[in-house]
C-alpha positions in Angstrom: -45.4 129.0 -137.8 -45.1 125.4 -136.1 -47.9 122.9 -136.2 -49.0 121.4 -132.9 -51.2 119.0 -132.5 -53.6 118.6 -129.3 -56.6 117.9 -127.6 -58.8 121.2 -127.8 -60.0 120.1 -124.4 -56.3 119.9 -123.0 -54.4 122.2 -125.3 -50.8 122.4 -125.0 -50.0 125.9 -124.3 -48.9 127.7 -121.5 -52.0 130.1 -120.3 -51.9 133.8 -122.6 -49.3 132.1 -124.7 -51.4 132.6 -128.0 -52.2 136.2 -129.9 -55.2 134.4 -131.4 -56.9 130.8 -132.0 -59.1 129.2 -134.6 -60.6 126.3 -135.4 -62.6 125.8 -138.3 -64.8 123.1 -139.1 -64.3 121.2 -136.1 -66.1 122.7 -133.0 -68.8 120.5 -133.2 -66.9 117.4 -132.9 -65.6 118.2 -129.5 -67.4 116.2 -126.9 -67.4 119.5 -124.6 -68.5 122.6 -126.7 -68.0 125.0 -123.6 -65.2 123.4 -122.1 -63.4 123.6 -125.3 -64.2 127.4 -125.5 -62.6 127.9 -121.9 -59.6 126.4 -122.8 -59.0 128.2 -126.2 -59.5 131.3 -124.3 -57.2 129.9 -121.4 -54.5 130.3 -123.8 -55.1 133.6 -125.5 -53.9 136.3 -124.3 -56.1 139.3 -123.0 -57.4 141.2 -125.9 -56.6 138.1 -128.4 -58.7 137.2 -130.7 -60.6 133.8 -131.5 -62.4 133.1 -135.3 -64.6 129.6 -135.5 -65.5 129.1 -138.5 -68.5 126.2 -138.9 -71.4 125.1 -140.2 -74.6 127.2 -139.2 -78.1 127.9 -140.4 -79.1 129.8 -143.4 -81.5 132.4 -142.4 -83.5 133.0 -145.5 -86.5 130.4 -144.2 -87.3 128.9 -147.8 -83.6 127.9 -148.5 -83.0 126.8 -145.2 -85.6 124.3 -145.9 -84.3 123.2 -149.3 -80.6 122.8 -147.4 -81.7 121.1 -144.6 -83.4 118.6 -146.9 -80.7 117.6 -148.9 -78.5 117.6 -145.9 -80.9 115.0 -144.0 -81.8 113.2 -147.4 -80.1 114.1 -150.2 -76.4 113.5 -148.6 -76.8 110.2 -147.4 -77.9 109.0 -150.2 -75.7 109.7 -152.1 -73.0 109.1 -149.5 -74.3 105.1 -149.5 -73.7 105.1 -153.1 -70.4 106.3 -153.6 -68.5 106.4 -150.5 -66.7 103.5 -149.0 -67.6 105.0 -145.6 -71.4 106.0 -145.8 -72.0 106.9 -142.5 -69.4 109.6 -141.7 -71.9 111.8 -144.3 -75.0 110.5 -142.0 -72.8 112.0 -138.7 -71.8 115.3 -140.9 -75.6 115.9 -142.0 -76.7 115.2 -137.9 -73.8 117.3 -136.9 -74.7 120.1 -138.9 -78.5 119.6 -138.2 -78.3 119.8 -134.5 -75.6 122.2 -134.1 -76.8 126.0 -132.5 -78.1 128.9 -134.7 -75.5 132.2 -135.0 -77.3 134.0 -131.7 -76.9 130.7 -130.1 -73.2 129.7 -130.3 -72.7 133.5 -129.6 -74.5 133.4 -126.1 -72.0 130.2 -125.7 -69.0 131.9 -126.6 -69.9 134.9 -124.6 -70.9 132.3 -121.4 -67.6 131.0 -121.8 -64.5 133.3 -121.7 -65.3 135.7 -125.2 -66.2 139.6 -125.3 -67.2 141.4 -128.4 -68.9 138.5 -130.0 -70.1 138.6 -133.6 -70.6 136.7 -136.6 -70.8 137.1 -140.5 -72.3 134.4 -142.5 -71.1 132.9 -145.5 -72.9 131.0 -148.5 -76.2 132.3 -147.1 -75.6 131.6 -143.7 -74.5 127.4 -144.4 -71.5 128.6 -143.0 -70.6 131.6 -140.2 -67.5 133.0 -139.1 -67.7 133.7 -135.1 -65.3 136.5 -134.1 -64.4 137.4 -130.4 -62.2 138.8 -128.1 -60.9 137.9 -124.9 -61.7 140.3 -122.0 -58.5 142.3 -121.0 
């Protein structure tokens, strides 16, 4: 399978040209969420499928308290004493903090081009794997 890189606001595929798409770790960089989501479904073809795998939310309450802690505290500091470029870990930890819950990203994928959305979490929910199709 070739590699091709691309903008995921511009990908560069011919519409329905794609059995599936991912992207994993990297929707929440893209400076147009929904957009994005258009265009990876833009190039699927009907009844392809799309995974996003990506940070989330842990749902147990008590641990998502404990994560969100060290992501907001723990992370950067320890980021400004041992990486030589400190602040990418204060973006990841505001990323990750900001970014929609499981039911939320799932309304967005469904507003945008997806059908049959779901998701499973992983590592109590710090991770979730969005599945959907696109409508034949």
């Amino acid at each position: 399978m070739p590699f091709v890189a691309g903008d995921a606001l511009h990908l560069p595929f011919a519409d329905g040209a794609c059995d599936a798409v991912t992207i994993s770790f990297g929707l929440r960089n893209v400076a147009d969420v929904p957009r994005a989501l258009r265009e990876l479904a833009r190039v699927t073809r009907p009844g392809g499928r799309l995974v996003v795998c990506e940070f989330s939310r842990p749902v147990w309450k008590p641990f998502r308290v404990v994560y969100l802690n060290y992501l907001m505290r723990a992370l950067p500091f320890i980021a400004r004493r041992v990486s030589s470029h400190p602040e990418a870990y204060v973006y990841l930890a505001e990323s990750i903090r900001v970014w929609p819950s499981q039911p939320e990203l799932a309304e967005t994928l469904a507003a945008n081009g997806w059908a049959r959305v779901r998701w499973r979490n992983l590592s109590k929910g710090i991770v979730a794997l969005h599945l959907a199709e696109r409508p034949v």
